[in-house]
C-alpha positions in Angstrom: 28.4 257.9 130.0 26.9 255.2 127.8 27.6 251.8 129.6 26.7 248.4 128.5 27.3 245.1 129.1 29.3 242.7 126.4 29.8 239.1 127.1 33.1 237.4 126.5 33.7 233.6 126.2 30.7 233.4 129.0 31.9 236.3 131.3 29.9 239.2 131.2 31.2 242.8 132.2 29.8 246.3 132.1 31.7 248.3 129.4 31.8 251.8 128.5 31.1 252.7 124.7 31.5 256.4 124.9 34.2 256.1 122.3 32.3 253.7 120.4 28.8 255.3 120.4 28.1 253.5 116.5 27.5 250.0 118.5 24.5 248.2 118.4 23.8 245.1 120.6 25.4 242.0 118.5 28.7 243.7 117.4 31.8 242.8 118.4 33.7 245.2 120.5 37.2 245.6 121.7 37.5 246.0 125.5 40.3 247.8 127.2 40.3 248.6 130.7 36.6 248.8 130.6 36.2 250.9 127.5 35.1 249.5 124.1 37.6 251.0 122.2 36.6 249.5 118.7 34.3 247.7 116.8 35.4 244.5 115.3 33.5 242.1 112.4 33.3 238.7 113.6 36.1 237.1 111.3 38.1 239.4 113.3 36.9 239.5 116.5 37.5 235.4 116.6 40.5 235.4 115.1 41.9 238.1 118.0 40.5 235.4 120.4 42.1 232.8 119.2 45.3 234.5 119.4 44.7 235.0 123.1 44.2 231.5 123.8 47.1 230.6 121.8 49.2 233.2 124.0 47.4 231.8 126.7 45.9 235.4 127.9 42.3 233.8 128.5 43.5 232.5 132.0 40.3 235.3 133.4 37.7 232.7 132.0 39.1 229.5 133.8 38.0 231.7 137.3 35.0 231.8 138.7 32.8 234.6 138.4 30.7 236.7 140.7 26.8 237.1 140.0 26.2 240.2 138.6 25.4 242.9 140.9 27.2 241.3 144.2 
């Protein structure tokens, strides 16, 4: 499977892009349940995030995160 790694507001997680195999590194992706399911333009990609934060459905970025590979 093609796996990658896309970084979001400073948290980085390993991604599948099997059903997005048109990526290149620097797009925008969306994740779900660790697929990237769709490939976004920017405008669009920052205007879905700030509609999370509005919603407040960012609260994953205020924790902590592991190093990667622990």
């Amino acid at each position: 499977m093609p796996m990658g790694v896309v970084s979001f507001g400073g948290i980085t997680k390993e991604v599948c892009f099997a059903y997005t195999p048109e990526v290149v590194p620097g797009d925008w992706v969306l994740v779900h349940v660790g697929f990237a399911i769709s490939r976004l333009d920017e405008d669009h990609a920052l205007e879905v995030f700030r509609t999370l934060k509005e919603l407040g459905e960012l609260g994953e970025l205020d924790v902590p995160q592991p190093a990667r590979g622990s």
